[in-house]
Structure formats: structure tokens, C-alpha cells
MOPAC internal coordinates of N, CA, C and O (Angstrom, degrees):
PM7 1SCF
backbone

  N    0.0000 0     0.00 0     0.00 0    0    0    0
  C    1.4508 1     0.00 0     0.00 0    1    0    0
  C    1.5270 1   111.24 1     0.00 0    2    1    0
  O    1.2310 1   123.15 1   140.68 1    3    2    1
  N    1.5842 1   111.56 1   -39.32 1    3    2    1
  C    1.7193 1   105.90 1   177.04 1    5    3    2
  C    1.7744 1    95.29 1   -64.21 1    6    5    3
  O    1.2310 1   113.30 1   119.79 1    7    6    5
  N    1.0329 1   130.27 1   -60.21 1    7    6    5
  C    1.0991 1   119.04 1  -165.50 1    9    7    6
  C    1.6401 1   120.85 1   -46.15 1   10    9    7
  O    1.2310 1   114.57 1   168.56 1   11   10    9
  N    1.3371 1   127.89 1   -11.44 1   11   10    9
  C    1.5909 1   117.30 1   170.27 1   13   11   10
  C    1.3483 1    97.01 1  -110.17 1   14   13   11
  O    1.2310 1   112.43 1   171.63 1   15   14   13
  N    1.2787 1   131.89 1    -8.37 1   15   14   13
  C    1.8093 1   114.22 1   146.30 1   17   15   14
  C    1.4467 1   122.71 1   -48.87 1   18   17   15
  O    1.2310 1   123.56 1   133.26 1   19   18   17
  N    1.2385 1   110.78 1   -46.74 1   19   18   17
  C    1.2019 1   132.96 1   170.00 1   21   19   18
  C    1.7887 1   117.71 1   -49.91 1   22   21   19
  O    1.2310 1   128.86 1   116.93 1   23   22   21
  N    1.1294 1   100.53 1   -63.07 1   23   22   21
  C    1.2291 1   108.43 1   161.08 1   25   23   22
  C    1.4899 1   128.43 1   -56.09 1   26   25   23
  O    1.2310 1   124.81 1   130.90 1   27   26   25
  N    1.1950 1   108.37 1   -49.10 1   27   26   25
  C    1.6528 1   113.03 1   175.09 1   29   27   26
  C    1.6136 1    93.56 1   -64.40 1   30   29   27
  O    1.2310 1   114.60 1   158.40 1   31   30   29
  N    0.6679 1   127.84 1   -21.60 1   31   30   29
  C    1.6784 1   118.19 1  -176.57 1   33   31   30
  C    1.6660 1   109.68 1   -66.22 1   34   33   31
  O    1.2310 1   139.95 1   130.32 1   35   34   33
  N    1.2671 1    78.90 1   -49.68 1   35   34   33
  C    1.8105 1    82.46 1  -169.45 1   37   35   34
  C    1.5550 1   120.12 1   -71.07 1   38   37   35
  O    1.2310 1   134.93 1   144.77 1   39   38   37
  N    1.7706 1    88.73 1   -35.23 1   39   38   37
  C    1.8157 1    89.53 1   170.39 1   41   39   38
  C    1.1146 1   104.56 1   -55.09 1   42   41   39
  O    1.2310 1   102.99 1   122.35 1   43   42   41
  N    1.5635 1   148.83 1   -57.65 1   43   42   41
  C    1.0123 1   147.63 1  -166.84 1   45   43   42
  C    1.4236 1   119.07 1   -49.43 1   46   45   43
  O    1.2310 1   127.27 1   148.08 1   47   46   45
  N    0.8413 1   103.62 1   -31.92 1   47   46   45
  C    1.9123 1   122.58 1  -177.53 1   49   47   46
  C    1.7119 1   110.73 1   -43.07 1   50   49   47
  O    1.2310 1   131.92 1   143.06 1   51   50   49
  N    1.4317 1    94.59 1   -36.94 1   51   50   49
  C    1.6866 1   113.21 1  -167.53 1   53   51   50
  C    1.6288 1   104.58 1   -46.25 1   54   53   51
  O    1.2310 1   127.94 1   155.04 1   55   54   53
  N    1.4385 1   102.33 1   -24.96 1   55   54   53
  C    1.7523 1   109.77 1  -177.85 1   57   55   54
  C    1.1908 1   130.56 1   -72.13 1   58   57   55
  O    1.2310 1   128.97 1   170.77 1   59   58   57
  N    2.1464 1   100.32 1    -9.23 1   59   58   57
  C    1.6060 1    99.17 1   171.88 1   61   59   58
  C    0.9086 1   102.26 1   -79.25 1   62   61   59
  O    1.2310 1   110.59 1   132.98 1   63   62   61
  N    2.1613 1   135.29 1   -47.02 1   63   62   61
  C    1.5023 1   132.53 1  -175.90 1   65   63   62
  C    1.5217 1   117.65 1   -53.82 1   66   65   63
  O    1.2310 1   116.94 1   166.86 1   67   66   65
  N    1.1493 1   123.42 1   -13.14 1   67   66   65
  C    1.3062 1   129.20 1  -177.61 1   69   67   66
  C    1.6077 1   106.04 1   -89.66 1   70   69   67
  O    1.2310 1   121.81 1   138.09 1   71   70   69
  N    1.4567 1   114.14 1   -41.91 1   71   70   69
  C    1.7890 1   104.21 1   176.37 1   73   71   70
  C    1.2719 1   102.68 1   -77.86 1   74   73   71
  O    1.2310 1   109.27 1   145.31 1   75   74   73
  N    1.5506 1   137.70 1   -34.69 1   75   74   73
  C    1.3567 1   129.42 1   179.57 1   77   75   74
  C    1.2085 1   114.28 1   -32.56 1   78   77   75
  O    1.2310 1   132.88 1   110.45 1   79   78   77
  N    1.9824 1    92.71 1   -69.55 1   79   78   77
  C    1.4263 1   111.38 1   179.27 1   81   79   78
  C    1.5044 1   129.09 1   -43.58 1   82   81   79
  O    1.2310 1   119.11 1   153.89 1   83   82   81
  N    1.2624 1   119.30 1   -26.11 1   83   82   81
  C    1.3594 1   130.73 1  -170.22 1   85   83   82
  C    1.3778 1    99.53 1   -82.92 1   86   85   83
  O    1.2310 1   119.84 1   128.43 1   87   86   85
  N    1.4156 1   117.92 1   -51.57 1   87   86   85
  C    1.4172 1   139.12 1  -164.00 1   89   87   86
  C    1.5608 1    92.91 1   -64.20 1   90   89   87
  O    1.2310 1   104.71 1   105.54 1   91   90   89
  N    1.1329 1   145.85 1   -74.46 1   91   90   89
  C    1.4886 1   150.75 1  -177.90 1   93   91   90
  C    1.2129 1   109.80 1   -35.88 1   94   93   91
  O    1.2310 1   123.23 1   122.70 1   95   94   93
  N    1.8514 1   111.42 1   -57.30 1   95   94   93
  C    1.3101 1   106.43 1  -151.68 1   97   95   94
  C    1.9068 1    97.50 1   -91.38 1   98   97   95
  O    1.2310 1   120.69 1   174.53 1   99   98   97
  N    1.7235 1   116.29 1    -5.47 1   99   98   97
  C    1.7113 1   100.93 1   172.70 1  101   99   98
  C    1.5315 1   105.59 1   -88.71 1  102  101   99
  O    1.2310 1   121.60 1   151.91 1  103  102  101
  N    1.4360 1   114.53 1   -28.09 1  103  102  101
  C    1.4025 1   103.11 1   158.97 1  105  103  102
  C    1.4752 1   131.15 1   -40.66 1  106  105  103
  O    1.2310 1   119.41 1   120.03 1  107  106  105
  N    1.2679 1   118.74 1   -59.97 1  107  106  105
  C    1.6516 1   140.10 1  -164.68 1  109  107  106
  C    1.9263 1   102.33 1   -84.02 1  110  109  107
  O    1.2310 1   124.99 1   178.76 1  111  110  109
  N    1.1011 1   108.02 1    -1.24 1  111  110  109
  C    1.4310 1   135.95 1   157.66 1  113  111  110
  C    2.0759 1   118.29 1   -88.53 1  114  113  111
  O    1.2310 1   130.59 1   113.52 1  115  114  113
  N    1.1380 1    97.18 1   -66.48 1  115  114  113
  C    1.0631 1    91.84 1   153.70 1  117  115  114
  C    2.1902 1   148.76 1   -31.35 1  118  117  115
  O    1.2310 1   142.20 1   117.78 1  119  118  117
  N    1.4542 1    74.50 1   -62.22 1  119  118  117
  C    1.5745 1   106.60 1   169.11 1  121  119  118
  C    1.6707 1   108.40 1   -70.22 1  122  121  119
  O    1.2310 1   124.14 1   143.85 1  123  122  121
  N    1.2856 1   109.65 1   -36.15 1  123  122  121
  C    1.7675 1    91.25 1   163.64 1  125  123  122
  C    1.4773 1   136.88 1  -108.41 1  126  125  123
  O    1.2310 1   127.48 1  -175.25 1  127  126  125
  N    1.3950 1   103.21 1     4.75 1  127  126  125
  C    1.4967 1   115.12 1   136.89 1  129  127  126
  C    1.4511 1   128.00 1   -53.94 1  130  129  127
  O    1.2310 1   120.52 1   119.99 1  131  130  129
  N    1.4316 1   116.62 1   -60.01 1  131  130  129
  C    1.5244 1   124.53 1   165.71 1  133  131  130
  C    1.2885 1   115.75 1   -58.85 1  134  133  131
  O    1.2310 1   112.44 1   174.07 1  135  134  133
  N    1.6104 1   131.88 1    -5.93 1  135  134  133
  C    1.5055 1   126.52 1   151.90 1  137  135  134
  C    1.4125 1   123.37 1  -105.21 1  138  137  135
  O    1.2310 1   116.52 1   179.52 1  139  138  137
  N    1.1547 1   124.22 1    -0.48 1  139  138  137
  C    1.3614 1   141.81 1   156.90 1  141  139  138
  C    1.5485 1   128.46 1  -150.47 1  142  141  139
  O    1.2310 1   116.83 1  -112.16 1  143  142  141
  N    1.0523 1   123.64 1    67.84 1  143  142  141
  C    1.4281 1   154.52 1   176.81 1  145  143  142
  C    1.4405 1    85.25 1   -42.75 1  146  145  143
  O    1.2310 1   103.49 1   129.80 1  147  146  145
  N    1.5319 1   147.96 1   -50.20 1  147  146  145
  C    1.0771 1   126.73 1  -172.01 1  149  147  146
  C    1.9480 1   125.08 1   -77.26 1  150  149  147
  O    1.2310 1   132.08 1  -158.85 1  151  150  149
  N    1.1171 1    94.28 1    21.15 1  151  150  149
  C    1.7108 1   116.44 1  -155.16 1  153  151  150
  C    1.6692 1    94.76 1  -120.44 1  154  153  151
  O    1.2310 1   114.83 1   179.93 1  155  154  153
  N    1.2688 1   127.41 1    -0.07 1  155  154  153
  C    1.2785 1   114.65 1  -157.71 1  157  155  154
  C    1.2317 1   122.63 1   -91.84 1  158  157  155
  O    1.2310 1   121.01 1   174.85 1  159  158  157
  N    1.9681 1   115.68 1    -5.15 1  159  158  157
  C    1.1083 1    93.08 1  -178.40 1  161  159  158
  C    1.4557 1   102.90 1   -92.79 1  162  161  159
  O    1.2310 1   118.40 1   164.33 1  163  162  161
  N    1.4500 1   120.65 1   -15.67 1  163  162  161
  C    1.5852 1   128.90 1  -176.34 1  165  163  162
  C    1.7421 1   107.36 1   -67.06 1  166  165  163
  O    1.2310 1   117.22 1   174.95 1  167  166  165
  N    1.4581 1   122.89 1    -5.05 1  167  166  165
  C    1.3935 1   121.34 1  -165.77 1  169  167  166
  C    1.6703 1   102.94 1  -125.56 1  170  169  167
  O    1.2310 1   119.58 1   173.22 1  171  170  169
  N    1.6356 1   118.40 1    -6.78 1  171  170  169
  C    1.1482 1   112.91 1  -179.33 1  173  171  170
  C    1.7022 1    92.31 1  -107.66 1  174  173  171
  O    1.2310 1   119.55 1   165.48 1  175  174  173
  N    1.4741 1   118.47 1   -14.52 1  175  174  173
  C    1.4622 1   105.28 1  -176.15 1  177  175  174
  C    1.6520 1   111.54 1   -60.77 1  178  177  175
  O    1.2310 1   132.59 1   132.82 1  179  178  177
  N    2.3190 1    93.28 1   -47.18 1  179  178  177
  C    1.5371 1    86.69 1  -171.11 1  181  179  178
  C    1.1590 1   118.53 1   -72.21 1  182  181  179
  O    1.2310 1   114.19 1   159.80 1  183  182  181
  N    2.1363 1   128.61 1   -20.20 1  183  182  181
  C    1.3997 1   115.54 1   171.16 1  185  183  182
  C    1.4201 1   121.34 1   -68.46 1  186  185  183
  O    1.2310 1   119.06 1  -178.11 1  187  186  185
  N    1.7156 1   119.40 1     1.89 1  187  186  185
  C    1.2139 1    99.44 1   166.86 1  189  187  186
  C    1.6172 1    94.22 1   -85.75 1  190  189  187
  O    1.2310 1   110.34 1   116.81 1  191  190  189
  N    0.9454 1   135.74 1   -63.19 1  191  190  189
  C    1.6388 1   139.75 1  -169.78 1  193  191  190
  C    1.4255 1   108.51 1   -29.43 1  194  193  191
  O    1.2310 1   119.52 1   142.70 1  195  194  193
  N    1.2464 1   118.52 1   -37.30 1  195  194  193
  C    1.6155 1   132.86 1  -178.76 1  197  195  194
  C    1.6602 1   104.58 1   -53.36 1  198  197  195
  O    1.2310 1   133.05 1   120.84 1  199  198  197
  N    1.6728 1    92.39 1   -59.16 1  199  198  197
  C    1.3876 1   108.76 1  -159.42 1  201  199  198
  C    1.5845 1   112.42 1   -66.21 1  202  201  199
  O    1.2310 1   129.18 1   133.82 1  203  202  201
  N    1.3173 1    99.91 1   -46.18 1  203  202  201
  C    1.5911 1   102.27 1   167.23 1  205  203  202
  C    1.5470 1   110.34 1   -53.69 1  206  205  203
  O    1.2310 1   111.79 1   115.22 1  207  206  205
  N    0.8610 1   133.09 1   -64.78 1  207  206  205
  C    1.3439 1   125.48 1  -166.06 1  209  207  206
  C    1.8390 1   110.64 1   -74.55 1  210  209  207
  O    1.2310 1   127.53 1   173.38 1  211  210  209
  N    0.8376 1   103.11 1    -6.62 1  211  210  209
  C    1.6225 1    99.51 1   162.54 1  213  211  210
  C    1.4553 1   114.51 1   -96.21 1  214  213  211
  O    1.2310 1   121.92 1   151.03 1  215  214  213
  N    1.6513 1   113.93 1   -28.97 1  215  214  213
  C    1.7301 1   109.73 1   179.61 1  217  215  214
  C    1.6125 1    95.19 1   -72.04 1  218  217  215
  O    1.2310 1   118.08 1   145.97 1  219  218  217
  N    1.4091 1   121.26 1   -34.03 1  219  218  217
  C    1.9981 1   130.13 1  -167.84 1  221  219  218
  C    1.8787 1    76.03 1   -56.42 1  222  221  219
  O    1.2310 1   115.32 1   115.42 1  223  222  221
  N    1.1270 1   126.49 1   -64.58 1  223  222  221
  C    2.1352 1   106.33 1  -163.54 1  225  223  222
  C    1.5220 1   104.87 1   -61.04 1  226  225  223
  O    1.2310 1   115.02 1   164.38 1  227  226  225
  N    1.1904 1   127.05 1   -15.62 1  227  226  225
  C    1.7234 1   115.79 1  -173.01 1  229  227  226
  C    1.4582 1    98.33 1   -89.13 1  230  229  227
  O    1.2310 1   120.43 1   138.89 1  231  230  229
  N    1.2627 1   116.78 1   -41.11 1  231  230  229
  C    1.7801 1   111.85 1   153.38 1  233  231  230
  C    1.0888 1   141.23 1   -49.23 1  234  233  231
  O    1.2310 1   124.43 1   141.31 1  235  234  233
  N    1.0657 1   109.11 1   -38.69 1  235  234  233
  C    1.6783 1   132.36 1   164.68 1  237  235  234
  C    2.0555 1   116.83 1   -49.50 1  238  237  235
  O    1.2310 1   135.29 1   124.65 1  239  238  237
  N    1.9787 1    88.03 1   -55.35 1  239  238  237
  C    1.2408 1    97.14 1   168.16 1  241  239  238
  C    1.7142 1   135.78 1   -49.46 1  242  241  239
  O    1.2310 1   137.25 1   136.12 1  243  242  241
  N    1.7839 1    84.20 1   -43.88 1  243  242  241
  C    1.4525 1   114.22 1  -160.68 1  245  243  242
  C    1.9160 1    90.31 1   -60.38 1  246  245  243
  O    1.2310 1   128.51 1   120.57 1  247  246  245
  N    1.3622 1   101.21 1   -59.43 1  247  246  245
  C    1.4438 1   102.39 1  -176.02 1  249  247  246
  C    1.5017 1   150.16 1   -54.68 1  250  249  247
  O    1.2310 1   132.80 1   140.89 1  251  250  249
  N    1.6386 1    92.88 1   -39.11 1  251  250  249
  C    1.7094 1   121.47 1   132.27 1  253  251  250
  C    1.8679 1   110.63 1   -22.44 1  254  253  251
  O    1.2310 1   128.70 1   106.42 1  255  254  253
  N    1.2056 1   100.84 1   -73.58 1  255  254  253
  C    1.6947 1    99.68 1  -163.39 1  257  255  254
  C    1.5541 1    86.75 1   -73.62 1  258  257  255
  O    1.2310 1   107.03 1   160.43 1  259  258  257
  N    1.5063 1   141.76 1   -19.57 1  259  258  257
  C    1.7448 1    98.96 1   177.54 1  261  259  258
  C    1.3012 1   100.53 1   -66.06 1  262  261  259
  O    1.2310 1   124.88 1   114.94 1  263  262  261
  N    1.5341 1   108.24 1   -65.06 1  263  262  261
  C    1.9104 1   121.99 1   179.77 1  265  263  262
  C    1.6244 1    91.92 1   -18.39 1  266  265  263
  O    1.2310 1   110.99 1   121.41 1  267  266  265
  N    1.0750 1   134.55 1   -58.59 1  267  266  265
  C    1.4819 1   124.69 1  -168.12 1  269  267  266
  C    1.3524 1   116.60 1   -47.05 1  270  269  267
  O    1.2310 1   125.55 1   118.50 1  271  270  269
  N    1.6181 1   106.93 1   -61.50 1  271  270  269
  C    1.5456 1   113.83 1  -162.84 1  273  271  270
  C    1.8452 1    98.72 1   -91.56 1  274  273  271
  O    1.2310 1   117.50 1   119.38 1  275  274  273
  N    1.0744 1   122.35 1   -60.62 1  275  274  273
  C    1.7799 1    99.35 1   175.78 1  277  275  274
  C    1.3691 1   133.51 1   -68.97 1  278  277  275
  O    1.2310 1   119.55 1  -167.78 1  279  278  277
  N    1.6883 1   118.47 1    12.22 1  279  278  277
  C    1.4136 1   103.12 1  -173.57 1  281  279  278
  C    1.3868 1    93.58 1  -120.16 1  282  281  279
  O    1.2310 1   124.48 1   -53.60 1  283  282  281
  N    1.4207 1   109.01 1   126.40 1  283  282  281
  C    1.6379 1   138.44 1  -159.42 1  285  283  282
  C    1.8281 1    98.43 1   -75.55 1  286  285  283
  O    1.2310 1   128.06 1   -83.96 1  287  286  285
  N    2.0293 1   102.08 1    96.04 1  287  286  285
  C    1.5826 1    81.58 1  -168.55 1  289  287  286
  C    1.4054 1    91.63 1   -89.04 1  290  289  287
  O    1.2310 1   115.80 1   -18.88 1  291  290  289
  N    1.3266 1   125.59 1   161.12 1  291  290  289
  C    1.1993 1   141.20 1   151.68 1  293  291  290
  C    1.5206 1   119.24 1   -35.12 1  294  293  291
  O    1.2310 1   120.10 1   180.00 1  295  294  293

């Protein structure tokens, strides 16, 4: 039983690579707005597209660790 605590832990983890990821890539978004301000709506569409699909793996994770701890494995 410690061992899928354990496990659910780590699945969960997936939620630090997902704020990193977000964190880097709205920064480096940022920074090319402030060098082409006329580029911004084509560079905020894909950091939203980015962002979603990097928060979709911290969900992914999140869901993993329930599947872990409530589903009665054999």
C-alpha cells in the first residue's frame, strides 16, 4: 500500500514540468513580442496552444495518481 502512495506521488510530480514549461515558454513569448510587437497575435496564439498542452500532461499526471490510489488492484 506505501508503495502506490509512493507512486501517486510521483505521478503527481508531472505538475512541476508543466509550470516550468509554461513559465519558460510565456517568458520566451514575452521576449518576442518586445522584438516584434507586430507578431503578437501569431506568438500569443501558439503560447496559448503550448500552454494547454503542457497543463493537458500535469492532468494526465494528476489522474494517474487517483487511478493509482482508488482503483482496487488485484
Amino acid at each position: 500500500m506505501e508503495l502506490l502512495a509512493i507512486g501517486a506521488g510521483i505521478a503527481v510530480l508531472t505538475g512541476f514540468g508543466a509550470g516550468i514549461g509554461i513559465g519558460i515558454a510565456t517568458g520566451k513569448a514575452a521576449e518576442g513580442i518586445a522584438r516584434q510587437p507586430q507578431a503578437s497575435g501569431k506568438i500569443m496564439s501558439t503560447t496559448i496552444i503550448g500552454s494547454a498542452l503542457a497543463e493537458a500532461t500535469a492532468i494526465y499526471g494528476f489522474v494517474v495518481a487517483l487511478i493509482i490510489l482508488f482503483v482496487k488492484w488485484a
